[in-house]
N, C-alpha and C positions, 0 to 999 in steps of 0.2 A: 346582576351581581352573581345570581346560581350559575347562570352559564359561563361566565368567567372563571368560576372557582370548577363547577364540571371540566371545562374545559384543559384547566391546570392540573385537577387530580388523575382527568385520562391521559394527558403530556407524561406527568411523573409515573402512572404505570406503567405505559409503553416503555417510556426509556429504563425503568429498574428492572422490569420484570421478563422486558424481550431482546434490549439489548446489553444493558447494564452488567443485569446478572449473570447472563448463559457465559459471557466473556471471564468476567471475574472469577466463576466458579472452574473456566478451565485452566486460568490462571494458574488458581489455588492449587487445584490436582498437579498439575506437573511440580508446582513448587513442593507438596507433600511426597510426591512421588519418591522425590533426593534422598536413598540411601542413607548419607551420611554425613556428609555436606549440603546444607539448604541456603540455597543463593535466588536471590527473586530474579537476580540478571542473569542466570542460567535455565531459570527458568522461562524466562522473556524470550531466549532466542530458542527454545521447543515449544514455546506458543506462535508464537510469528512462523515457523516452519510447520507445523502440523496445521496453521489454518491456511497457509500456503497451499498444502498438498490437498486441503480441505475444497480451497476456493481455485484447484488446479486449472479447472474446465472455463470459468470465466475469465481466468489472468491468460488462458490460451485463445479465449476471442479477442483480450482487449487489445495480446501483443499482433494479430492477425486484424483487427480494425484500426490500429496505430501505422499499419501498409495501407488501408483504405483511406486515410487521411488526407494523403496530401492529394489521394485524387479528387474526394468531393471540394477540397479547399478550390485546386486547378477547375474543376465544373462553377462552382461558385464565382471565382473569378473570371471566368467566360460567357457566363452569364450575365454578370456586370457589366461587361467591356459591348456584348450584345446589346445591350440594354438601351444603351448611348444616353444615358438621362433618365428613360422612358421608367421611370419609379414602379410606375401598377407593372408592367412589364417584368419586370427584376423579383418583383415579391410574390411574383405567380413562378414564375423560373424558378425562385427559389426555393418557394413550398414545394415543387415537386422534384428539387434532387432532394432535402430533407425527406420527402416520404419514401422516396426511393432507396433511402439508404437507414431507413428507420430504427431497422432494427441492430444497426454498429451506432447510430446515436442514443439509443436506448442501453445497449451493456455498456457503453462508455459512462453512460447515468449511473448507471446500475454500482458499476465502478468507484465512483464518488461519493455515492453514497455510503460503499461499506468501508472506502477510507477515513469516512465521515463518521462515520459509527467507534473505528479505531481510535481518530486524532478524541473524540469528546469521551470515548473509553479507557483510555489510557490516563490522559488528562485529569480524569475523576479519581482513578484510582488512586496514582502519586501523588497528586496535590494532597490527598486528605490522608497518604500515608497506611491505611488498611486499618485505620480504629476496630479496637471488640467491636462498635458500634455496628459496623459491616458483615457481622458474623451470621446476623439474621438470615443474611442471602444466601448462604450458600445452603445447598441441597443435603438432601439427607444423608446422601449418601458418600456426601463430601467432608472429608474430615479436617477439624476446624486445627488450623496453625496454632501451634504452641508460640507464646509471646515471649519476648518481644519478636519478631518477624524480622527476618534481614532483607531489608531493602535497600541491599548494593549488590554490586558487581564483582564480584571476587575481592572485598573492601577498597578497588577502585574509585570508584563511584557510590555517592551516597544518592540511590534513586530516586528520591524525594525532593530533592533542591535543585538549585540549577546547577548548572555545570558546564563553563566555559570553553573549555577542552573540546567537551562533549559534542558542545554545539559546533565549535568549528570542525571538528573531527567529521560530523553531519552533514554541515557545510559544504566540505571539502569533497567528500560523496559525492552529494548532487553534482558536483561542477564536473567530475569526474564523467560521471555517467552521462551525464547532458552530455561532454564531447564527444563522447565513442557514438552516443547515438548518432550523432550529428554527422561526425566523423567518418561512419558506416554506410550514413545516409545512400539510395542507390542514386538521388539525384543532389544536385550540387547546392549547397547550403546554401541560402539567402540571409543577407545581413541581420534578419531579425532571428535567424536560427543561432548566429552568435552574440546577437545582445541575451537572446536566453540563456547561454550557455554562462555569461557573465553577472548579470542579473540575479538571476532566481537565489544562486547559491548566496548572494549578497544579500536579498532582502531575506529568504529564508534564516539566512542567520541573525538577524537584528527584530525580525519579527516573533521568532522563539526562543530568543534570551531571555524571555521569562519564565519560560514552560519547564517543569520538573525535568532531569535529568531520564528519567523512565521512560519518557516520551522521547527526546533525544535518543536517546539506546534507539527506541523502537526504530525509527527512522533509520540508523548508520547501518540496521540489521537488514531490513527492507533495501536496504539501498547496495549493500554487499549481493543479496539475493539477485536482485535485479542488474547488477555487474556482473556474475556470473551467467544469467542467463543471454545477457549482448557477447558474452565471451563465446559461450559454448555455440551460438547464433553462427555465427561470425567464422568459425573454428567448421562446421557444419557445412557454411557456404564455400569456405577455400576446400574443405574436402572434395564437395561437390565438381569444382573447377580442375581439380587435379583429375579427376576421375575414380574417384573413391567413392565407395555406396555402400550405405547400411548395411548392417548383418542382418540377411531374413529371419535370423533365428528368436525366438520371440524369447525378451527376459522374464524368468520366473522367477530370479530372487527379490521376494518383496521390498528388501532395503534397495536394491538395486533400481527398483521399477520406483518406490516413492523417492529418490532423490533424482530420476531424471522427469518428476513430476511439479519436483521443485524449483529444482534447475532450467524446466524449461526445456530440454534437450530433446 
């Protein structure tokens, strides 16, 4: 019974105190930040971009391990076809393109789990709305929201609830971007590239028609990000084909250098 209730009050410290809190509190500061107008969905999309620019270096392995994909899938599948049945055969094959390629299955981990951290971070936050209760957490240095707190979107959206719109607007994103990806693709789509492309936006939208609107936002924001960076991708490779090429000149202007950090460019 001790080590069940240990076990539950070191869960709840990790998640308040390393992932919970560091997020919420930079929440707050950009929310506090507002001049003059304070909007938590304005503030939602300088949090999603600053941890953007933050998490630059790993969203720049995953989209360069997202190219190495469909090679190990193509090894995996040759392996199989090798294989001809032969089971022990196949699962020695396959142990060694996974360790071979260890370390793009590792930041793709890596990956998941800090979207993992986001979906149950965000989720926590709207769901319960930002009670006084929550005030404890924030840092000293962080100054606490005068009440009530607006949790909408330019009075769009009330962030807290769900929001129909929102979700399909979400929706509509994914399917979006699934096609360009697909669309882009340098090799020829297979059937199940477009049952994804149909799919995902469909059950994504019926699986979080219950999830706060805040969380929604997060996503249609992420999902604009990541449309822009297949754009500028893409926009980059027809340069390349025309015969156009970078400016060797290096960007100093900081705004400059963190939005093609963002961007992906």
């Amino acid at each position: 019974m001790k080590n069940g209730k240990l076990k539950l009050d070191m869960f709840e410290f990790i998640f308040n105190q390393i992932l919970y809190r560091p997020l919420l509190n930079i929440l707050v500061l950009f929310y506090d930040l507002m001049p003059v107008y304070k909007d938590m969905g304005i503030a939602l999309i300088v949090f999603v971009l600053f941890m953007n620019l933050l998490l630059s270096p790993l969203r720049k392995g995953v989209e360069q391990s997202e190219e190495i994909q469909d090679k190990i899938m193509a090894e995996l599948k040759k392996a199989e076809e090798e294989s001809k049945g032969n089971i022990i055969k196949y699962k020695k094959e396959k142990a060694a393109i996974l360790k071979k390629h260890r370390k793009i299955i590792n930041l793709r981990g890596l990956d998941f789990l800090v979207e993992g951290i986001y979906f149950v971070t965000l989720w926590w936050i709207f769901s319960k709305g930002l009670p006084k209760q929550e005030w404890h957490l924030l840092y000293s240095w962080i100054p606490t929201p005068s009440n009530p707190v607006n949790l909408t979107f330019l009075n769009l959206f009330d962030l807290t609830t769900v929001s129909s719109m929102l979700n399909l607007i979400s929706a509509v994103g994914i399917f979006v971007v699934l096609f360009l990806k697909t669309w882009w693709k340098p090799k020829k789509a297979t059937r199940e590239d477009y049952m994804i492309i149909f799919w995902v936006p469909f059950a994504a939208y019926f699986i979080s028609s219950k999830l706060p609107a805040g969380q929604e936002f997060f996503f249609s924001i992420t999902e604009v990000i990541y449309f822009i960076r297949l754009v500028s991708k893409q926009i980059k490779k027809i340069g390349k084909k025309m015969g156009f090429e970078e400016s060797p000149v290096p960007v100093k202007d900081f705004t400059n250098t963190a939005w093609k950090q963002i961007s992906g460019s």
